[in-house]
PQR file of N, CA, C, O and H, with PARSE charges and radii, in Angstrom:
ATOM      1  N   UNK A   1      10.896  13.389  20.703 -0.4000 1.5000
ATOM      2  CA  UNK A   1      10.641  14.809  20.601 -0.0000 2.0000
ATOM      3  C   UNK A   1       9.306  15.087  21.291  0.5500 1.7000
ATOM      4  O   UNK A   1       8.384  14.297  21.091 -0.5500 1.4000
ATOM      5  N   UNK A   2       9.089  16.366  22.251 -0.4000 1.5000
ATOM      6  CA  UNK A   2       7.726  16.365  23.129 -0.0000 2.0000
ATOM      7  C   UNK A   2       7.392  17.233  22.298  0.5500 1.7000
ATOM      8  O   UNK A   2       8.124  17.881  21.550 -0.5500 1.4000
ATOM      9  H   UNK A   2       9.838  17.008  22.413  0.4000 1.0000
ATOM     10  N   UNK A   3       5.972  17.273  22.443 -0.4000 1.5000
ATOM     11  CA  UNK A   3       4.749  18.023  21.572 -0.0000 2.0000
ATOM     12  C   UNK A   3       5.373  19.470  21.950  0.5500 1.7000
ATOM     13  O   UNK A   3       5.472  20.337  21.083 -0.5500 1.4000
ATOM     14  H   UNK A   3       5.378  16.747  23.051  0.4000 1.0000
ATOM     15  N   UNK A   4       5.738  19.662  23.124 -0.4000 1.5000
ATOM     16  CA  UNK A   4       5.939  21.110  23.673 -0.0000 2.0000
ATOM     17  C   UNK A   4       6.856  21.542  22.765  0.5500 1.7000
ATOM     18  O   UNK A   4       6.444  22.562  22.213 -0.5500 1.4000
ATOM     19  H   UNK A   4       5.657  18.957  23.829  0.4000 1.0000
ATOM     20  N   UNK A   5       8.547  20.994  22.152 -0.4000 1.5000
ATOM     21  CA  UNK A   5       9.288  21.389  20.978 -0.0000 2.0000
ATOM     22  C   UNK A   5       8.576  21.707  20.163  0.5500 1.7000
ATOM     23  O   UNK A   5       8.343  22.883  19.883 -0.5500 1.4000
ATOM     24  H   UNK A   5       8.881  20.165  22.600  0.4000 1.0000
ATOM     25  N   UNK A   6       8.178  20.922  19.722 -0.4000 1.5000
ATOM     26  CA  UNK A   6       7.016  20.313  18.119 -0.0000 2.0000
ATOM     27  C   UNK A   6       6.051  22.069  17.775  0.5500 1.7000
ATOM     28  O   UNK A   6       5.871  22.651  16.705 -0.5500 1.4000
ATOM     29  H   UNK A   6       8.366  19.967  19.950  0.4000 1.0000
ATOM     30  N   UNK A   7       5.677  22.401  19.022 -0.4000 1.5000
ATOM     31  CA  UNK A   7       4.730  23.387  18.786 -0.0000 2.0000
ATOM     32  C   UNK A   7       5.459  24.813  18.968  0.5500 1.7000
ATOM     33  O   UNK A   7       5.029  25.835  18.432 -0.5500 1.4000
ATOM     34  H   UNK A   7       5.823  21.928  19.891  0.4000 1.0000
ATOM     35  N   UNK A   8       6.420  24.779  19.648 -0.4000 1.5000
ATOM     36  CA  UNK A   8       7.886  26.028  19.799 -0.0000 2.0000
ATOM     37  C   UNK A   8       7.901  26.197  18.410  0.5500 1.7000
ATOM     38  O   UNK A   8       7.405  27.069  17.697 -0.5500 1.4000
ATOM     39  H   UNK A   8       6.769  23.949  20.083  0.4000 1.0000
ATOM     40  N   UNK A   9       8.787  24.862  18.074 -0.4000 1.5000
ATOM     41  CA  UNK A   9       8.891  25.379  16.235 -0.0000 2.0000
ATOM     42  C   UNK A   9       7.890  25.731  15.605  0.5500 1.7000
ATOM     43  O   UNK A   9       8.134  26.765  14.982 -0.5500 1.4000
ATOM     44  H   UNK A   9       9.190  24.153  18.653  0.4000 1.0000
ATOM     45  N   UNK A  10       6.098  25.097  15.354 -0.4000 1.5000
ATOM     46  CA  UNK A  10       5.613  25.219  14.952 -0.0000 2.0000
ATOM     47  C   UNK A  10       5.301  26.903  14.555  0.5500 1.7000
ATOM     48  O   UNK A  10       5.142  27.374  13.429 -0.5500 1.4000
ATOM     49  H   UNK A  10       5.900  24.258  15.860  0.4000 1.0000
ATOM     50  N   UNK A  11       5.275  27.676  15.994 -0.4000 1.5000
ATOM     51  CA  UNK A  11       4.993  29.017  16.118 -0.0000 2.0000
ATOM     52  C   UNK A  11       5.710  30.186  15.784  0.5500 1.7000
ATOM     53  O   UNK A  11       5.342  31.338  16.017 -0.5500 1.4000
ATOM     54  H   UNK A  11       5.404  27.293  16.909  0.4000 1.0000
ATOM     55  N   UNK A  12       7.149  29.698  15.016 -0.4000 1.5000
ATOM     56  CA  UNK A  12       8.235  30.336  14.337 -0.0000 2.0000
ATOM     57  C   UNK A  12       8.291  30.359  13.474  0.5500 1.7000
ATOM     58  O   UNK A  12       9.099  31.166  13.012 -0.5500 1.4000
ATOM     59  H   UNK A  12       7.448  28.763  14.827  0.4000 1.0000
ATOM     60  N   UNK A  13       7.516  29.531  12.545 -0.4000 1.5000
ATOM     61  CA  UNK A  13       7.057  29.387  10.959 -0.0000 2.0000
ATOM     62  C   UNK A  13       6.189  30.615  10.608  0.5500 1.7000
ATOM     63  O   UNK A  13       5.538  31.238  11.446 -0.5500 1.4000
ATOM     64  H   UNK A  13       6.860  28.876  12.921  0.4000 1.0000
ATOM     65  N   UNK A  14       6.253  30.975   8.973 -0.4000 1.5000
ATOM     66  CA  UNK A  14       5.287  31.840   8.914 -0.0000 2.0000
ATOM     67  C   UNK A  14       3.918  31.035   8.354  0.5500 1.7000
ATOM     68  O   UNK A  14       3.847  29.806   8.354 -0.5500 1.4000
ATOM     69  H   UNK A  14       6.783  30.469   8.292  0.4000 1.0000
ATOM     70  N   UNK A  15       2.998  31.791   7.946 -0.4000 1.5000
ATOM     71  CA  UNK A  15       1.284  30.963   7.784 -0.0000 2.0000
ATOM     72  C   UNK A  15       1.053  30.264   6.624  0.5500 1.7000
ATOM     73  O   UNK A  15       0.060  29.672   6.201 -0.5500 1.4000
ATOM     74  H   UNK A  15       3.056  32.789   7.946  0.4000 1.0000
ATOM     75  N   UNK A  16       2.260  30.462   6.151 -0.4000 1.5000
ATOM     76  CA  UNK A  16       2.082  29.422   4.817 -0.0000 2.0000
ATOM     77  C   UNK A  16       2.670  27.901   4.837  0.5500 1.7000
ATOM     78  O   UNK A  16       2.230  26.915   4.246 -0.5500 1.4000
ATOM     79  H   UNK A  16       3.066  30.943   6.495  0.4000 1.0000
ATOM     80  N   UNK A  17       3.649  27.997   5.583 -0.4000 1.5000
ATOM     81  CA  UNK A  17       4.210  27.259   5.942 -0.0000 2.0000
ATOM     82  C   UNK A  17       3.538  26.553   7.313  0.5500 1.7000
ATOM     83  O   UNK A  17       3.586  25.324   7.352 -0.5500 1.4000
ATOM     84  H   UNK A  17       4.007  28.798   6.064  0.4000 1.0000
ATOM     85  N   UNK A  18       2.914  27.263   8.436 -0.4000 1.5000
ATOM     86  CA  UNK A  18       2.334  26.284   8.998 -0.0000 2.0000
ATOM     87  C   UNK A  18       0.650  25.283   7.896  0.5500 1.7000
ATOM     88  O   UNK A  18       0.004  24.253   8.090 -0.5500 1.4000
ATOM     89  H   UNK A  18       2.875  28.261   8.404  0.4000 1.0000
ATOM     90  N   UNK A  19       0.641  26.289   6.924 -0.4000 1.5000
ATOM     91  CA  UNK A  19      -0.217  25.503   6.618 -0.0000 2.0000
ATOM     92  C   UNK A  19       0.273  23.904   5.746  0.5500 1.7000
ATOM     93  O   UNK A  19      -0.177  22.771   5.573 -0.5500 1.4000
ATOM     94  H   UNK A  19       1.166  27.125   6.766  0.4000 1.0000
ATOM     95  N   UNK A  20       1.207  24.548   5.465 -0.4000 1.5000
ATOM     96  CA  UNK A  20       1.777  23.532   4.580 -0.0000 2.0000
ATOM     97  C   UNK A  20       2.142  21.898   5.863  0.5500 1.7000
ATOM     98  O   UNK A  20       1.959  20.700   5.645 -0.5500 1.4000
ATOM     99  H   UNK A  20       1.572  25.468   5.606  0.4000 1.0000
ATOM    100  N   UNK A  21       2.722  22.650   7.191 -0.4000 1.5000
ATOM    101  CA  UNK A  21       2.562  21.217   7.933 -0.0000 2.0000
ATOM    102  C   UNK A  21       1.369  20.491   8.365  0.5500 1.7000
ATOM    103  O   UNK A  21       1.119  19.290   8.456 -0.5500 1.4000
ATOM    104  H   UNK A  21       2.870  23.623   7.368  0.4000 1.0000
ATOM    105  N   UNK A  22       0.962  21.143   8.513 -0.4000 1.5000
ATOM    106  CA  UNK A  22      -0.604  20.772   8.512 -0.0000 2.0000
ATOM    107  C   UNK A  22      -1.013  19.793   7.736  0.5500 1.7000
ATOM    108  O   UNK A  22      -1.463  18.747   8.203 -0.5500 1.4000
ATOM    109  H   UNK A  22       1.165  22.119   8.440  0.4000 1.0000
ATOM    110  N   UNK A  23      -0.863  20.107   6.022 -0.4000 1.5000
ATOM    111  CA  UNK A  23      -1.390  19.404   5.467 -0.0000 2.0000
ATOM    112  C   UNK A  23      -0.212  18.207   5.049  0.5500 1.7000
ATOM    113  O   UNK A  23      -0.026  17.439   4.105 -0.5500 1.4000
ATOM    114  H   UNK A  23      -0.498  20.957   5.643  0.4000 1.0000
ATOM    115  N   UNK A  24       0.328  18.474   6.095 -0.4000 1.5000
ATOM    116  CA  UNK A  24       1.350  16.700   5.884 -0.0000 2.0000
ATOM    117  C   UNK A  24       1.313  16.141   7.109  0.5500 1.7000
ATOM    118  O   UNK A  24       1.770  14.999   7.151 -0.5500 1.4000
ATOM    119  H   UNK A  24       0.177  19.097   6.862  0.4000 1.0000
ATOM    120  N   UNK A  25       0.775  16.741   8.456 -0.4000 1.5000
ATOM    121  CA  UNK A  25       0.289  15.847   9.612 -0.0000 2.0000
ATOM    122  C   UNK A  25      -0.943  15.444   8.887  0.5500 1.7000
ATOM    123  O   UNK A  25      -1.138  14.508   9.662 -0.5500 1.4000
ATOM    124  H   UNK A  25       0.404  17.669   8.422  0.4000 1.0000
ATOM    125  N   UNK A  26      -1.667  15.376   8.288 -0.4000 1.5000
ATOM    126  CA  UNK A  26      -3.365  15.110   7.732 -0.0000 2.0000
ATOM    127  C   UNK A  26      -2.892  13.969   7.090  0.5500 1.7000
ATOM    128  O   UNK A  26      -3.316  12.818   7.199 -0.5500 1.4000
ATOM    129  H   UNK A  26      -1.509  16.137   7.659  0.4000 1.0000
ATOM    130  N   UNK A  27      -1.667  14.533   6.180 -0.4000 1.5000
ATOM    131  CA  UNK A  27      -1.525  12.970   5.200 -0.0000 2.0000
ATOM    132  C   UNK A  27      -0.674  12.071   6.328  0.5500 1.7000
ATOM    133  O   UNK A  27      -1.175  10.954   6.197 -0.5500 1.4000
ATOM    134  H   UNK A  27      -1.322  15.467   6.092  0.4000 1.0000
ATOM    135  N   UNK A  28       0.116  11.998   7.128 -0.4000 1.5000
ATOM    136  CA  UNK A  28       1.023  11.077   7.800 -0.0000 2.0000
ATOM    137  C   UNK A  28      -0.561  10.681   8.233  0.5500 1.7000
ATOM    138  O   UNK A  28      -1.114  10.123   7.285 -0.5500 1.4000
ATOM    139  H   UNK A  28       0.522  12.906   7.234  0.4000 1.0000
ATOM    140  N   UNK A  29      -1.216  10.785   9.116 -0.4000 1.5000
ATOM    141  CA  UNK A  29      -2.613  10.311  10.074 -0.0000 2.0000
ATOM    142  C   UNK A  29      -3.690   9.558   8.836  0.5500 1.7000
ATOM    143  O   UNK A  29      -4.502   8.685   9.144 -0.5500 1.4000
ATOM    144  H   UNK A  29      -0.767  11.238   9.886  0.4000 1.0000
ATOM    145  N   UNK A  30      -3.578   9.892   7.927 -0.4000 1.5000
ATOM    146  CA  UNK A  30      -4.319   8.956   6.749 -0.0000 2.0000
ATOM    147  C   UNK A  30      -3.307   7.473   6.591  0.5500 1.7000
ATOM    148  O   UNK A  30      -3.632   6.292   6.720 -0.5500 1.4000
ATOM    149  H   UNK A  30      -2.918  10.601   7.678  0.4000 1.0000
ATOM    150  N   UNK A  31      -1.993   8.094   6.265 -0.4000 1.5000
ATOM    151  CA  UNK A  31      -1.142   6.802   6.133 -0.0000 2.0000
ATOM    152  C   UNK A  31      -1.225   6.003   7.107  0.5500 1.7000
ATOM    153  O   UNK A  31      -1.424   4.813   6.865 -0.5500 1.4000
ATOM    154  H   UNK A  31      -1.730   9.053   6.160  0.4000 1.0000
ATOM    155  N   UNK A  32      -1.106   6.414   8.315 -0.4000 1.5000
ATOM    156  CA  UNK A  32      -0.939   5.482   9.587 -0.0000 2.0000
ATOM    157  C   UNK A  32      -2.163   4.627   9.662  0.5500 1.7000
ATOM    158  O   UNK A  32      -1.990   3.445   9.956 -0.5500 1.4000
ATOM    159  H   UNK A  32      -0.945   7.381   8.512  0.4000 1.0000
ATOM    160  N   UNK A  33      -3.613   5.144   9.393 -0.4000 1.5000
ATOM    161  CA  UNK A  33      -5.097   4.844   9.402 -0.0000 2.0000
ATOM    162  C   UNK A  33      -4.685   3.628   8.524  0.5500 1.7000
ATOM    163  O   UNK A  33      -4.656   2.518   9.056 -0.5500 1.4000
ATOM    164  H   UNK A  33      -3.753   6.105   9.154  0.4000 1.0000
ATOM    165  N   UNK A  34      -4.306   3.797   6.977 -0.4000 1.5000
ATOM    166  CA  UNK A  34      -4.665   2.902   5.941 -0.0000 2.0000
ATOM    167  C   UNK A  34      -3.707   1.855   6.350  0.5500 1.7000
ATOM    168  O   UNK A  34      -4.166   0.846   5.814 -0.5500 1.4000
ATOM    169  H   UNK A  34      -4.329   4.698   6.545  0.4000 1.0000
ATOM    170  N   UNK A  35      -2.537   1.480   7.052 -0.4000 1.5000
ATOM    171  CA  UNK A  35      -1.346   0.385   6.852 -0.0000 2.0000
ATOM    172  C   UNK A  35      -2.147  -0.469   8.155  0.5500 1.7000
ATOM    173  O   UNK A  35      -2.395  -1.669   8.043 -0.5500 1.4000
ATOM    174  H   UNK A  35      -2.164   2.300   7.488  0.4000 1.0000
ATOM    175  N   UNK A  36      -2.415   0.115   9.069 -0.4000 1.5000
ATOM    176  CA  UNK A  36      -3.496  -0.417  10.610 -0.0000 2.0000
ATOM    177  C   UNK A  36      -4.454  -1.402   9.499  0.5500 1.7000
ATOM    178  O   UNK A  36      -4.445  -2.631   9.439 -0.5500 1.4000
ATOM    179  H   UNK A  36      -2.214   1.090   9.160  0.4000 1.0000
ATOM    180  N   UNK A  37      -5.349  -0.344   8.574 -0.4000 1.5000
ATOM    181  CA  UNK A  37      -6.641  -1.415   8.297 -0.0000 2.0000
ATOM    182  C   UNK A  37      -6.353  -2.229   7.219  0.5500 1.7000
ATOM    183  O   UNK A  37      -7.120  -2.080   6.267 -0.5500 1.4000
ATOM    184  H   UNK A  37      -5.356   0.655   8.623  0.4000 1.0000
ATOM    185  N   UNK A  38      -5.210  -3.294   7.048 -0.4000 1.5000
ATOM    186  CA  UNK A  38      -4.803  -4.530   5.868 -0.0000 2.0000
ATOM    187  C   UNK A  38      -6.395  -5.015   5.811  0.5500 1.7000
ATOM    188  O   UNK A  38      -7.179  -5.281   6.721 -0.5500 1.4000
ATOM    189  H   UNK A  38      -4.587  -3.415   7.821  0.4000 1.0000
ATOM    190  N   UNK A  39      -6.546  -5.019   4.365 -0.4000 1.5000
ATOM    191  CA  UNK A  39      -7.799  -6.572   4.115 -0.0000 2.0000
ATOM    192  C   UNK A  39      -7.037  -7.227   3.895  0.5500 1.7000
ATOM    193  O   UNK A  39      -5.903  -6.817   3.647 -0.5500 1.4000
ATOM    194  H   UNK A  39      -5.908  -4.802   3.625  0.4000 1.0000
ATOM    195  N   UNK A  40      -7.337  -8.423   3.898 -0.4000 1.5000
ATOM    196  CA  UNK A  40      -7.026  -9.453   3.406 -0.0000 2.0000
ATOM    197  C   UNK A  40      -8.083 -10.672   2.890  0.5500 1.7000
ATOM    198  O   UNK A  40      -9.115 -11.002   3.473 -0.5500 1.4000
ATOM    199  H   UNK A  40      -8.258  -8.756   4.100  0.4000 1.0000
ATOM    200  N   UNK A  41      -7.585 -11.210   1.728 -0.4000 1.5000
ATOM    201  CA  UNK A  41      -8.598 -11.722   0.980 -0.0000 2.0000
ATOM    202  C   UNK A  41      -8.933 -12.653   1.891  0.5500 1.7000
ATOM    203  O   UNK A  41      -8.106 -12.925   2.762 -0.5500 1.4000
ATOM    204  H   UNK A  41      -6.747 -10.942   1.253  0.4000 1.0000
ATOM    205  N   UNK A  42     -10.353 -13.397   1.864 -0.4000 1.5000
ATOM    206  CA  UNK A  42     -10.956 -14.393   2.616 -0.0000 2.0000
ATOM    207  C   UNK A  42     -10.611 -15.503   1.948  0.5500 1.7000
ATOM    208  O   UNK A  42     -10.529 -15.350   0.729 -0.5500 1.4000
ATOM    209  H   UNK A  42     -11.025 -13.177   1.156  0.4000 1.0000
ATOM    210  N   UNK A  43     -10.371 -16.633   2.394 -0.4000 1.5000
ATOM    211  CA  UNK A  43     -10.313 -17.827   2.231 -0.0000 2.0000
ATOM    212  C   UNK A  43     -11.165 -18.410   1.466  0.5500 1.7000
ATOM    213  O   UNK A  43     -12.283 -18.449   1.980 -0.5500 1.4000
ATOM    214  H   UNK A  43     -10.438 -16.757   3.384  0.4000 1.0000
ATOM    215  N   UNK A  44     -11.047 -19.208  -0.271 -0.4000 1.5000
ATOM    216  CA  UNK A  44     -12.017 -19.154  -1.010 -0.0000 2.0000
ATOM    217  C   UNK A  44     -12.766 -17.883  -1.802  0.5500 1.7000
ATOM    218  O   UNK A  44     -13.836 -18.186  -2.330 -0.5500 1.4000
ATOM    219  H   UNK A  44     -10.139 -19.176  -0.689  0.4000 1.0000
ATOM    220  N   UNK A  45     -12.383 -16.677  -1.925 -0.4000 1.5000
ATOM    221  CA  UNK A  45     -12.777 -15.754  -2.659 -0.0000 2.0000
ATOM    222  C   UNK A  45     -12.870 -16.108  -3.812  0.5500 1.7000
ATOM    223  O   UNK A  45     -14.022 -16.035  -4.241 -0.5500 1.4000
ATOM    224  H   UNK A  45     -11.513 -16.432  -1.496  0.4000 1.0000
ATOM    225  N   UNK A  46     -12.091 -16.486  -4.543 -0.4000 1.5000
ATOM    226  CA  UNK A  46     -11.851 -16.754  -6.126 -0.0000 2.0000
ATOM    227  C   UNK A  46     -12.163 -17.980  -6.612  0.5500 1.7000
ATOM    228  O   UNK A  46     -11.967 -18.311  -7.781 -0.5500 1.4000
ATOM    229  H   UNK A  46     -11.156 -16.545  -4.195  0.4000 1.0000
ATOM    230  N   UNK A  47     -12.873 -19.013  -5.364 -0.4000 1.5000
ATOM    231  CA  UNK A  47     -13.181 -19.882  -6.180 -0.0000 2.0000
ATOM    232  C   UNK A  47     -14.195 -19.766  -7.145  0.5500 1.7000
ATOM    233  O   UNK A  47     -15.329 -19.303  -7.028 -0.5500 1.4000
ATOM    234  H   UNK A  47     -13.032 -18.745  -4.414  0.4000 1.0000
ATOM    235  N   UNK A  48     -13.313 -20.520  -8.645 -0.4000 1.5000
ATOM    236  CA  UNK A  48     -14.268 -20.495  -9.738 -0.0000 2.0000
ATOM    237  C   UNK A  48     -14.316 -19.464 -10.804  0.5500 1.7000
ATOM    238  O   UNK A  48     -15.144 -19.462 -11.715 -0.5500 1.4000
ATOM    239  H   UNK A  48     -12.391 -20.896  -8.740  0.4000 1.0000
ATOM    240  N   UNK A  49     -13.303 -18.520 -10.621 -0.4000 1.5000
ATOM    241  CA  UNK A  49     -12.438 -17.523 -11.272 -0.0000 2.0000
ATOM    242  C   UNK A  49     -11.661 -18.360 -12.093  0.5500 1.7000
ATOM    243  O   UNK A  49     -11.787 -18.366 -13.317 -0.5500 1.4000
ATOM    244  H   UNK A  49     -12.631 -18.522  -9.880  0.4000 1.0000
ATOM    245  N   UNK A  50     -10.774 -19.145 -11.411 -0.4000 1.5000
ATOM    246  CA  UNK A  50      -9.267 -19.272 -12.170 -0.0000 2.0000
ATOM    247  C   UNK A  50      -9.859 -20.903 -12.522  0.5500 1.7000
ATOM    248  O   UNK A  50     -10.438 -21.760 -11.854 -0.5500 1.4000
ATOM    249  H   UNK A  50     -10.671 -19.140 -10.417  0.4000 1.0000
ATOM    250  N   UNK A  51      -9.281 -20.787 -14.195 -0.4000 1.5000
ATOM    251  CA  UNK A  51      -9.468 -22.415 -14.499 -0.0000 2.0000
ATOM    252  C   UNK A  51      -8.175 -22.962 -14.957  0.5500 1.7000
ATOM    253  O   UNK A  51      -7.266 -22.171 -15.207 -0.5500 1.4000
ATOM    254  H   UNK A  51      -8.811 -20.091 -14.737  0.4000 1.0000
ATOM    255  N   UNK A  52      -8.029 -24.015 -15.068 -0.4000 1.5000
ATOM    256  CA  UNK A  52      -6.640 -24.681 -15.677 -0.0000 2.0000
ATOM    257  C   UNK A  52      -6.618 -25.730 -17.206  0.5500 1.7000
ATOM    258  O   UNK A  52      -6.823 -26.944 -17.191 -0.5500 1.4000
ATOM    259  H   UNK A  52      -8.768 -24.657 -14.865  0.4000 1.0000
ATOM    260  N   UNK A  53      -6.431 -25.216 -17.982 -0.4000 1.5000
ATOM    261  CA  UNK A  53      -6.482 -26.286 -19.111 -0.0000 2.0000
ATOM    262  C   UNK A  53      -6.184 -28.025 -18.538  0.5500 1.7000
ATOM    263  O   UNK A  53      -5.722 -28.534 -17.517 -0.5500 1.4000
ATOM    264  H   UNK A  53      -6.264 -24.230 -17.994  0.4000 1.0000
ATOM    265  N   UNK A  54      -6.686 -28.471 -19.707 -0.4000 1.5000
ATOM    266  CA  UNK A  54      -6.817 -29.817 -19.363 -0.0000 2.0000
ATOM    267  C   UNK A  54      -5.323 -30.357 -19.507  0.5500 1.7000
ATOM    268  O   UNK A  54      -4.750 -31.110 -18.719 -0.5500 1.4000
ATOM    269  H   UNK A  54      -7.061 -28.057 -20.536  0.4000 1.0000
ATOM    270  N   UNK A  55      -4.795 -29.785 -20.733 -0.4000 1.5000
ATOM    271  CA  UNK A  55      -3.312 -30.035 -20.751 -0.0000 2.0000
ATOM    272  C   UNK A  55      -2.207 -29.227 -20.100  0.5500 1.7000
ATOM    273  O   UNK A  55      -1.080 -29.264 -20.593 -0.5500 1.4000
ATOM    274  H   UNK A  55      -5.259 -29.173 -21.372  0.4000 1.0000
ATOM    275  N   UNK A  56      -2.406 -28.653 -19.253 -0.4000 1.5000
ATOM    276  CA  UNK A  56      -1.351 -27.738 -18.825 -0.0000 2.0000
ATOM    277  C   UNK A  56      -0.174 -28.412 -18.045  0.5500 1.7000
ATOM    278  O   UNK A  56       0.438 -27.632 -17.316 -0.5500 1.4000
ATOM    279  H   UNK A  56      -3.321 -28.623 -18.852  0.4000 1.0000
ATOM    280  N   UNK A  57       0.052 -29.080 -18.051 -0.4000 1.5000
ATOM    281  CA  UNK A  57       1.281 -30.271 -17.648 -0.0000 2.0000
ATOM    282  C   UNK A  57       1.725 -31.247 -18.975  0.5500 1.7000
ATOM    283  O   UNK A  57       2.302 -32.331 -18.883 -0.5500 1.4000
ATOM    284  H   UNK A  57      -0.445 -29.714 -18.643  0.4000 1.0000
ATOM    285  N   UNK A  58       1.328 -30.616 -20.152 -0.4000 1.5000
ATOM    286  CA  UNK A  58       1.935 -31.012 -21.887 -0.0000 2.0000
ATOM    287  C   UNK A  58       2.756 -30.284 -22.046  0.5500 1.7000
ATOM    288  O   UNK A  58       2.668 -29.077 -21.824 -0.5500 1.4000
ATOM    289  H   UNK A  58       0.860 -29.736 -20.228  0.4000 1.0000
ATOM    290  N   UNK A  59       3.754 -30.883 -22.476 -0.4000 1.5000
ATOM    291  CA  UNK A  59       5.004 -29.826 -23.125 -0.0000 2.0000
ATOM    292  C   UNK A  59       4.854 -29.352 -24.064  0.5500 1.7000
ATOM    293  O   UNK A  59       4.325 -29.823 -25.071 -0.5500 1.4000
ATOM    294  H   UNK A  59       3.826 -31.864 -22.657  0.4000 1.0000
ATOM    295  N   UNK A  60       5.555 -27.733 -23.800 -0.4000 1.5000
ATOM    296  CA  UNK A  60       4.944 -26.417 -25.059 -0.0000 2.0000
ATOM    297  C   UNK A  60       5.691 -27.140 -26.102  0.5500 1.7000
ATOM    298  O   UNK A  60       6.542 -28.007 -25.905 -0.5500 1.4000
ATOM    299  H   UNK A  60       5.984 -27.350 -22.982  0.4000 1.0000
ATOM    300  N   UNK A  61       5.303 -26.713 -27.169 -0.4000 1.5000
ATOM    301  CA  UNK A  61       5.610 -26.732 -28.830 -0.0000 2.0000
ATOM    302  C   UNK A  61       7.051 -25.580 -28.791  0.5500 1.7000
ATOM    303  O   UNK A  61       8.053 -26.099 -29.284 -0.5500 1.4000
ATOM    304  H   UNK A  61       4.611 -26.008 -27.330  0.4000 1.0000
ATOM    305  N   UNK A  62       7.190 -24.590 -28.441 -0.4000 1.5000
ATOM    306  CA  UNK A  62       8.453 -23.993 -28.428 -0.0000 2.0000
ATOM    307  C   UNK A  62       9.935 -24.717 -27.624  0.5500 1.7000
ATOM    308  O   UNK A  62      11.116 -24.455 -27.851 -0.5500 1.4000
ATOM    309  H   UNK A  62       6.377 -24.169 -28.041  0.4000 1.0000
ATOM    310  N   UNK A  63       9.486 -25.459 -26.875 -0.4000 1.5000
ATOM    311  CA  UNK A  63      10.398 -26.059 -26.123 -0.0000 2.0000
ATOM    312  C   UNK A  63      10.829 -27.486 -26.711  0.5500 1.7000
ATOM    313  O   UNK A  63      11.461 -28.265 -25.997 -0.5500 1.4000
ATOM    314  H   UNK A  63       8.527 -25.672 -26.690  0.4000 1.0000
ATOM    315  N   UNK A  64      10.440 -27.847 -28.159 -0.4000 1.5000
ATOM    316  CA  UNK A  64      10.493 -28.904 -28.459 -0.0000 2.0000
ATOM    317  C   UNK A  64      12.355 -29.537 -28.687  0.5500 1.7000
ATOM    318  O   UNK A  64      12.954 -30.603 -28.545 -0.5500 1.4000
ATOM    319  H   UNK A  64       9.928 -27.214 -28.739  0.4000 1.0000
ATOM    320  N   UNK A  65      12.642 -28.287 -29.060 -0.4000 1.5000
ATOM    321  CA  UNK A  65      14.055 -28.445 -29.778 -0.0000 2.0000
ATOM    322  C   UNK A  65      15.220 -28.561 -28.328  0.5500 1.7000
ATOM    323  O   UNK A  65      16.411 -28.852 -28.437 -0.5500 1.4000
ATOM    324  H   UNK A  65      12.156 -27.421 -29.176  0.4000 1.0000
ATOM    325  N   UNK A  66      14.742 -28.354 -27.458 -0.4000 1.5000
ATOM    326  CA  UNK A  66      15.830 -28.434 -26.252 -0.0000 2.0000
ATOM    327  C   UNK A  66      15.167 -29.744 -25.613  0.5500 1.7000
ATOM    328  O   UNK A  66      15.666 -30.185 -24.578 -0.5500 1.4000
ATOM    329  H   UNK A  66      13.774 -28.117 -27.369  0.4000 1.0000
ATOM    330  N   UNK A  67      14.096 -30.364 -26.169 -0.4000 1.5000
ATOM    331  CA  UNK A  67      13.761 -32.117 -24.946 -0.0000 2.0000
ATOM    332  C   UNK A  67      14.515 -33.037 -25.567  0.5500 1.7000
ATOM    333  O   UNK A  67      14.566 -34.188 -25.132 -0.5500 1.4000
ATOM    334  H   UNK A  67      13.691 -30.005 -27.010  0.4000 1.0000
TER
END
């Protein structure tokens, strides 16, 4: 679709309604901005956050009746 359509229609709307596209080209151009800039966690962030019991490879007490 060329901008030249895009703005034909635009100018057939009444002013409430162009405002209303407006404020959903603003949000599509935010969306497009935020999916472009992914973080992603760095390598080693959390070390020293997460700990592991000493027994965590002991079999639970609920599971006794099915070993």
């Amino acid at each position: 679709m060329s901008e030249l359509t895009i703005h034909t229609k635009l100018e057939k709307l009444p002013e409430d309604l162009k405002n209303q596209v407006n404020d959903f080209v603003d949000f599509l151009i935010e969306k497009s901005l935020k999916s472009k800039a992914k973080v992603y966690p760095k390598f080693g962030s959390v070390k020293g956050r997460i700990k592991m019991e000493a027994d965590f490879d002991a079999p639970l007490d609920d599971f006794k009746e099915y070993m």
